[in-house]
C-alpha positions as CSV (number, residue, x, y, z in Angstrom):
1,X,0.0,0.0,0.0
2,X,1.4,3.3,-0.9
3,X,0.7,6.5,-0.2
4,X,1.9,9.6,-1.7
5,X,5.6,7.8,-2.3
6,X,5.3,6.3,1.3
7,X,5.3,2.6,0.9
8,X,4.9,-0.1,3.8
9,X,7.7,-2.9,3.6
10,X,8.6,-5.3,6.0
11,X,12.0,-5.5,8.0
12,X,13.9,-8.7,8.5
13,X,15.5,-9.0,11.9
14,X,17.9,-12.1,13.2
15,X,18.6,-11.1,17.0
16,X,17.2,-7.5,17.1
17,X,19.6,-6.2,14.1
18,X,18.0,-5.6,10.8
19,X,19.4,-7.6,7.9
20,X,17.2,-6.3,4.8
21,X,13.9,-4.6,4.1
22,X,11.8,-6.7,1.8
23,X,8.7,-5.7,0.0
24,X,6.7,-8.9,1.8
25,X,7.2,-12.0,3.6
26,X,7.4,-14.1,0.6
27,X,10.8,-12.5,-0.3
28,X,12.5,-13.6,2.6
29,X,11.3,-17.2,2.2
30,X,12.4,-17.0,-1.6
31,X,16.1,-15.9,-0.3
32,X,15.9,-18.6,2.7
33,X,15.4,-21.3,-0.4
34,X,18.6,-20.0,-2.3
35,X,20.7,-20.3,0.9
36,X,19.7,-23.5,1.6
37,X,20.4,-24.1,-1.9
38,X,23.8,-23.1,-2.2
39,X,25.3,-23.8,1.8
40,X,26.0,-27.3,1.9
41,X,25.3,-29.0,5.0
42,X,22.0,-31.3,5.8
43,X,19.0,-28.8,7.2
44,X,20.7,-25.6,6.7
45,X,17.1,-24.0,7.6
46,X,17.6,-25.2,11.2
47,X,20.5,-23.3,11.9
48,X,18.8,-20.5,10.6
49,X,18.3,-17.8,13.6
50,X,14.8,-17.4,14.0
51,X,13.9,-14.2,11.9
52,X,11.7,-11.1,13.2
53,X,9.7,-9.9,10.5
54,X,8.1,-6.1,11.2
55,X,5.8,-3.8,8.9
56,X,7.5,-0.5,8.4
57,X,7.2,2.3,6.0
58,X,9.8,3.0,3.1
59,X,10.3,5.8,0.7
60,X,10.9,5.4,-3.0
61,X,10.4,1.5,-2.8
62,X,14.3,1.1,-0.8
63,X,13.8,-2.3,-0.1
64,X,16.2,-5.7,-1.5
65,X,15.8,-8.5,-3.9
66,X,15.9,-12.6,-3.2
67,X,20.0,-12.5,-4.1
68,X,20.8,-9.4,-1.6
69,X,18.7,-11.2,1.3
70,X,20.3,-14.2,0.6
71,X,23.6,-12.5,1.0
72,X,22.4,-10.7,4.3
73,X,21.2,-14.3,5.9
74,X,24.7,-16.1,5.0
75,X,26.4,-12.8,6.3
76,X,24.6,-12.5,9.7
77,X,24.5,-16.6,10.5
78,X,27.8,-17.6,12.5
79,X,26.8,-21.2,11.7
80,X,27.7,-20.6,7.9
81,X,31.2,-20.3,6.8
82,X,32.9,-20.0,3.8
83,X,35.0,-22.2,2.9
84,X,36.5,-24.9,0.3
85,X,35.9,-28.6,-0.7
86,X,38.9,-30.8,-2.0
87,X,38.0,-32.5,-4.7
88,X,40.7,-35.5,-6.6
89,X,40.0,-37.2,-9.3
90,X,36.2,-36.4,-8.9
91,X,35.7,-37.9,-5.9
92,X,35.7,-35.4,-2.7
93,X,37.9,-35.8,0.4
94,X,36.5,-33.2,2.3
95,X,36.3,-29.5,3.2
96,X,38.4,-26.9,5.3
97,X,39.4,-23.5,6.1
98,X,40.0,-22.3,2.1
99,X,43.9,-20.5,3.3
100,X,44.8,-23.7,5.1
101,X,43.8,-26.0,2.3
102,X,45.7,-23.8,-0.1
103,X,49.0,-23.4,2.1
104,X,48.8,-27.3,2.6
105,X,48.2,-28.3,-0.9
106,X,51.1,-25.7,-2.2
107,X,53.7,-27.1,0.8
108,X,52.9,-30.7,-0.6
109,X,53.1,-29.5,-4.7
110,X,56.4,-27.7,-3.9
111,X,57.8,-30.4,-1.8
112,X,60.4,-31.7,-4.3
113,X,62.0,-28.4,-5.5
114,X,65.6,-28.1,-5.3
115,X,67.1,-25.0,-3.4
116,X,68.8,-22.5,-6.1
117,X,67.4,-24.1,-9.3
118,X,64.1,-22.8,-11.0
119,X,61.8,-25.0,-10.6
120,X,57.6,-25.4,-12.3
121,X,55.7,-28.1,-9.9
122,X,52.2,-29.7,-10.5
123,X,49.7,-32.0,-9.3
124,X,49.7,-35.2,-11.5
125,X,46.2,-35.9,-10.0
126,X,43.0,-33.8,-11.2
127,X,43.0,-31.4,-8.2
128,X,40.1,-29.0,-7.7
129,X,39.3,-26.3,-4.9
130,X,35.8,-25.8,-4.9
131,X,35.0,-22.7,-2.4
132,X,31.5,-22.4,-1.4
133,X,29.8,-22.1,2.1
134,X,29.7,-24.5,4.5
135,X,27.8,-25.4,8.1
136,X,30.6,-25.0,10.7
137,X,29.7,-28.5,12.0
138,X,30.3,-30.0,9.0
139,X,33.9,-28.1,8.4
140,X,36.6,-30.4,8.6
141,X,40.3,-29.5,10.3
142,X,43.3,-29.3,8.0
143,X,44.2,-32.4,9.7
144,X,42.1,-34.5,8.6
145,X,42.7,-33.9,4.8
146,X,46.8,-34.3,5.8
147,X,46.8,-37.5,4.9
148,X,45.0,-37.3,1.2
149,X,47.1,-34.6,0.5
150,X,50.5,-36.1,1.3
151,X,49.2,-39.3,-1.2
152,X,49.1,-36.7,-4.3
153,X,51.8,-37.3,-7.1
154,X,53.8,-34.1,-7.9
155,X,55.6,-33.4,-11.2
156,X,58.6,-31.4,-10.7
157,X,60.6,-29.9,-13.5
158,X,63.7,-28.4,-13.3
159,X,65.3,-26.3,-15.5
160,X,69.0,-26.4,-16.8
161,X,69.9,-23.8,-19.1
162,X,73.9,-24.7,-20.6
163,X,75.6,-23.8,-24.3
164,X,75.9,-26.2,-27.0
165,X,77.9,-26.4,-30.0
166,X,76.3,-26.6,-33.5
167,X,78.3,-28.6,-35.5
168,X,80.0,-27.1,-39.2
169,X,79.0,-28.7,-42.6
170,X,82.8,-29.1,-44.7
171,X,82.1,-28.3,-48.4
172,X,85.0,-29.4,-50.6
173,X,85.5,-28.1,-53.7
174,X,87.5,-30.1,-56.5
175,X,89.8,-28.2,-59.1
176,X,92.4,-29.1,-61.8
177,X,94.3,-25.6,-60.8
178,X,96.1,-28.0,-58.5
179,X,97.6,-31.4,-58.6
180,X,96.0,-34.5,-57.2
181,X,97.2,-34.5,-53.3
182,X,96.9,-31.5,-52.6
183,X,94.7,-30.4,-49.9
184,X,93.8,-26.6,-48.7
185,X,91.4,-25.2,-46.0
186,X,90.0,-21.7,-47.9
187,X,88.2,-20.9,-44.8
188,X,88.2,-22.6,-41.2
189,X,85.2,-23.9,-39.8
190,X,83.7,-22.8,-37.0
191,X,81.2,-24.0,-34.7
192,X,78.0,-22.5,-33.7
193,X,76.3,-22.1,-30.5
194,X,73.0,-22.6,-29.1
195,X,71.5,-22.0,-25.6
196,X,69.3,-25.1,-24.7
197,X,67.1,-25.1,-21.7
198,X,66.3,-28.6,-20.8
199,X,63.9,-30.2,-18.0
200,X,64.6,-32.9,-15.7
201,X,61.5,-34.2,-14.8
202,X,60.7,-35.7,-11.3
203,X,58.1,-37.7,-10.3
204,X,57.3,-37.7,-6.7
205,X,61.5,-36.8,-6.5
206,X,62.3,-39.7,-8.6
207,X,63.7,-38.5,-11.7
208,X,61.3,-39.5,-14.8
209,X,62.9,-38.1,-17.9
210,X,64.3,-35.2,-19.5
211,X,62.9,-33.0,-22.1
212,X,63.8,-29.8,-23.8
213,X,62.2,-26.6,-23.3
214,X,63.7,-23.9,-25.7
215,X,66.7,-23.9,-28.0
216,X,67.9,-20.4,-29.2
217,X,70.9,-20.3,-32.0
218,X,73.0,-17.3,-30.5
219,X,75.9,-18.4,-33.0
220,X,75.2,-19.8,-36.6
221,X,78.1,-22.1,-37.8
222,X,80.5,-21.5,-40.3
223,X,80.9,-23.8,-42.9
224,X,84.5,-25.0,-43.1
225,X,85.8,-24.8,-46.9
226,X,88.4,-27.2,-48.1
227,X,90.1,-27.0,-51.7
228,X,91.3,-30.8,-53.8
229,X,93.3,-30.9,-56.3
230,X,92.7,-33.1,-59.1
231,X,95.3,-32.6,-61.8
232,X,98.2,-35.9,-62.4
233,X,101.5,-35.5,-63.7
234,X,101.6,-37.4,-66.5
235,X,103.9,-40.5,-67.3
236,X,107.6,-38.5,-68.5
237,X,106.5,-35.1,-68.1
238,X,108.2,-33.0,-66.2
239,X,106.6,-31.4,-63.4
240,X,109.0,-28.8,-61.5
241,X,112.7,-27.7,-60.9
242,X,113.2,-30.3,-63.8
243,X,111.9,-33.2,-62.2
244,X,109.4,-35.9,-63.7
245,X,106.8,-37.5,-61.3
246,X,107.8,-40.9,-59.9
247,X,104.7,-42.7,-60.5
248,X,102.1,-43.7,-63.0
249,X,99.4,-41.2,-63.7
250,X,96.0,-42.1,-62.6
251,X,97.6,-44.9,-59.5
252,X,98.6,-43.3,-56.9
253,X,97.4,-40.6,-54.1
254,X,98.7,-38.5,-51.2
255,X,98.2,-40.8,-48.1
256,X,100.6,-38.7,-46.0
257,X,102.2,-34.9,-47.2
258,X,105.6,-33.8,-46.2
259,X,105.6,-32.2,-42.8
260,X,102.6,-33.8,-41.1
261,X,103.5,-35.3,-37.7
262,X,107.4,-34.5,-38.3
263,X,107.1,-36.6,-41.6
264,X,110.3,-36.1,-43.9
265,X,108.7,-36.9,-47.2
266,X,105.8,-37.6,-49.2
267,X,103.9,-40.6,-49.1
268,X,102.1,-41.7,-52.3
269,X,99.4,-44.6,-52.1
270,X,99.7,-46.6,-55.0
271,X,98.9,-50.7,-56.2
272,X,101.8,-53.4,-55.5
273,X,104.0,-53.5,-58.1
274,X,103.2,-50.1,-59.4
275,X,106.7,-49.0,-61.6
276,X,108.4,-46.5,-59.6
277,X,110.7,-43.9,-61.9
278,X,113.4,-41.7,-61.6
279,X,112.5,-38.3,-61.5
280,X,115.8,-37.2,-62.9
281,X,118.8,-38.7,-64.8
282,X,121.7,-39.9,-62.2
283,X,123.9,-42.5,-60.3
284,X,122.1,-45.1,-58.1
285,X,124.6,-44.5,-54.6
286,X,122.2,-47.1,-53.2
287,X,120.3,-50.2,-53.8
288,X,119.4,-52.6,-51.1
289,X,117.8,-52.5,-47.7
290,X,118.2,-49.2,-45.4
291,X,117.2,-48.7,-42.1
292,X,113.1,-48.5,-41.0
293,X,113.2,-47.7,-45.1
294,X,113.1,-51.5,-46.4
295,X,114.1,-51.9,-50.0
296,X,115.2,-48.8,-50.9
297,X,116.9,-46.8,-54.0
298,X,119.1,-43.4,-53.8
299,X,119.8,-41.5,-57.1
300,X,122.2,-38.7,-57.1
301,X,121.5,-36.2,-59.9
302,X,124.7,-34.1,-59.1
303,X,124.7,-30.7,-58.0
304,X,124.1,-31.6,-54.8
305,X,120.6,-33.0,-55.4
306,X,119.8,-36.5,-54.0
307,X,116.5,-38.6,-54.0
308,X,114.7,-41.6,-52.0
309,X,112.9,-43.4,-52.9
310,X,111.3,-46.5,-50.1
311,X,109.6,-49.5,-49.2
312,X,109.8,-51.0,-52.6
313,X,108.5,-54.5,-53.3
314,X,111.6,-54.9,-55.7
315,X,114.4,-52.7,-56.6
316,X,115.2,-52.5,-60.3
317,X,119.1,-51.3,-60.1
318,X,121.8,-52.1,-58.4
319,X,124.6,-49.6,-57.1
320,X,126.7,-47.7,-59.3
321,X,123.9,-47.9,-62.2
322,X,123.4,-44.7,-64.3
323,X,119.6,-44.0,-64.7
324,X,117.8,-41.5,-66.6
325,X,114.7,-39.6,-66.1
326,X,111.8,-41.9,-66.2
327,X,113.8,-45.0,-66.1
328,X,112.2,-47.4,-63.6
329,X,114.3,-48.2,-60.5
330,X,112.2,-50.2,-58.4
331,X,108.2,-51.2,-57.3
332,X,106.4,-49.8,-55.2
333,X,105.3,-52.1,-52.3
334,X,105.2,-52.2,-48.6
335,X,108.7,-53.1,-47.3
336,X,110.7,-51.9,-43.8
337,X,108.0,-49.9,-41.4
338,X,105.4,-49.4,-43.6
339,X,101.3,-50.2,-43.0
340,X,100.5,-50.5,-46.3
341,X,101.5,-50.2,-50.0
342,X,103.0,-46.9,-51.0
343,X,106.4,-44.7,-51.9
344,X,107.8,-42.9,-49.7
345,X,109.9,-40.6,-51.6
346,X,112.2,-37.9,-50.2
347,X,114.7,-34.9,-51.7
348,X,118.1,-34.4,-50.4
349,X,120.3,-30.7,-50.9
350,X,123.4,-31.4,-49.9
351,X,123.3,-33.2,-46.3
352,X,119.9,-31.6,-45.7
353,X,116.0,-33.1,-46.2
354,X,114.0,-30.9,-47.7
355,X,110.4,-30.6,-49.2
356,X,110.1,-32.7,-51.7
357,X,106.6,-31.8,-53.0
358,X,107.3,-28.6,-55.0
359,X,109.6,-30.8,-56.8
360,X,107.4,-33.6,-58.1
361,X,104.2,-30.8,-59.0
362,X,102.6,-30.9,-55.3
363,X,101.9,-28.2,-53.6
């Protein structure tokens, strides 16, 4: 009834302090239905205090809806409490205090993290906090979840970030600018880097696995670029400084260069029984076997000039023969400390061993 912008509304009253102002009794009843709806607990009604429900008079219609009631009822009932259920795997274990579930369930999910590493944790179970309100008799203690909570499975992952190196592709590039044998690095290689952070994965502190998390190349790598000669000497022809090549064109190869690991000639892979020459006209000084050498010929060309050449399967002069330039002295085999069939061939100015690869075409 209403008159003149006066309106008569009714006051709802738990313990002499009013709670709302509703427009009639039926409102009150309404919002009583929605909080025994949504506080979970068996009668909730019954712990209800007992309302006091007065006619008064408002003024432009001030009074509250179902949802605002409902809120003032929960808010002025000490029996309700809000508070959280724990729910695993769809099956619930039981409510509590919502701060003390929470600190317990992060204690137990951060159990397993190791001091000064960074560290992501999680529940392997389906864990669910569902916060609602509660009767206070039918909150549980902490406690009594303690046990549930310790049985969860945590996955711990731990990350390691370290360097590693990218390895170089080596493109090799063949040309007849140089003879067969040689071998030269146009540009180094160089390695790249990436930064990899991997994560070791625990399983209730047990490790489980590892798996990687991000890769960032920081460093490309630089291809390393190596030059081959491809070019023989041919049978006769002269090569350098007047020289011929000792061997067959098309037989042989460069299994060891002059210089590598203190070596004092050349090595030249090549069949058994390949025909060794004489790179220049001269006296044989020596025919027979020499030192670590095995069968082995010397040829002085005068001048000062001497050549070896070793490890022959067979010598074809004797000492004190005169030979000439492309005159074979010997085949090539695998005599005196040698792993395998080759001729080792060296160059001798006066007393001292020099390179002999400039002289027979090799660079």
């Amino acid at each position: 009834m209403m008159f003149g912008g006066v309106k008569l509304a009714y006051n709802v009253k738990f313990d002499k302090k009013v709670i709302s102002t509703v427009s009639n009794k039926e409102v009150y009843y309404a919002a009583v239905d929605i909080v025994a709806d949504i506080v979970e607990g068996e009668d909730v009604v019954s712990h209800l205090p007992e309302a006091e429900i007065n006619t008064v008079v408002t003024i432009n219609d001030t009074v509250d809806s179902c949802d605002i009631v409902a809120d003032a009822i929960i808010d002025n009932t000490d029996e309700i409490v809000s508070a959280s259920r724990l729910i695993v795997g769809g099956n619930s274990l039981g409510c509590a205090n919502t701060e003390d579930l929470n600190t317990s369930l992060e204690n137990r999910k951060n159990c397993y993290n190791i001091v000064g590493f960074d560290c992501e944790s999680e529940f392997c179970d389906d864990v669910i906090i569902e916060e609602g309100f509660f009767l206070k008799s039918e909150l549980g203690d902490i406690s009594e979840l303690s046990e549930s909570i310790a049985a969860l499975n945590v996955k711990t992952t731990v990350k390691e970030t370290c360097e590693q190196y990218i390895p170089y592709k080596t493109v090799t590039n063949k040309t007849d600018d140089k003879p067969a044998g040689y071998v030269g690095t146009e540009q180094a290689g160089e390695y790249g880097i990436s930064v990899v952070t991997s994560g070791i994965v625990y399983i209730n502190g047990v490790e489980n696995g590892r798996v990687t998390l991000s890769s960032e190349v920081t460093k490309e790598p630089v291809d390393e670029i190596i030059t081959v000669g491809t070019t023989r000497p041919e049978k006769g022809k002269v090569v350098s400084k007047g020289f011929l090549f000792p061997l067959p064109s098309g037989v042989w190869e460069v299994s060891c260069p002059y210089g590598k690991g203190g070596h004092g000639g050349v090595d030249l892979r090549a069949p058994q029984g390949t025909t060794v020459m004489a790179v220049a006209s001269g006296t044989v000084t020596l025919a027979g076997v020499y030192r670590d050498y095995g069968n082995c010929v010397i040829v002085d060309h005068g001048n000062g000039i001497s050549t070896l050449y070793a490890h022959a399967s067979r010598l074809c002069v004797k000492e004190g023969d005169t030979v000439t330039a492309g005159e074979v002295i010997a085949l090539v085999g695998s005599t005196g400390n040698s792993t395998g069939n080759h001729l080792h061939f060296e160059v001798y100015v006066g007393d001292n061993r020099v390179n002999p690869q400039p002289y027979i075409g090799l660079k």
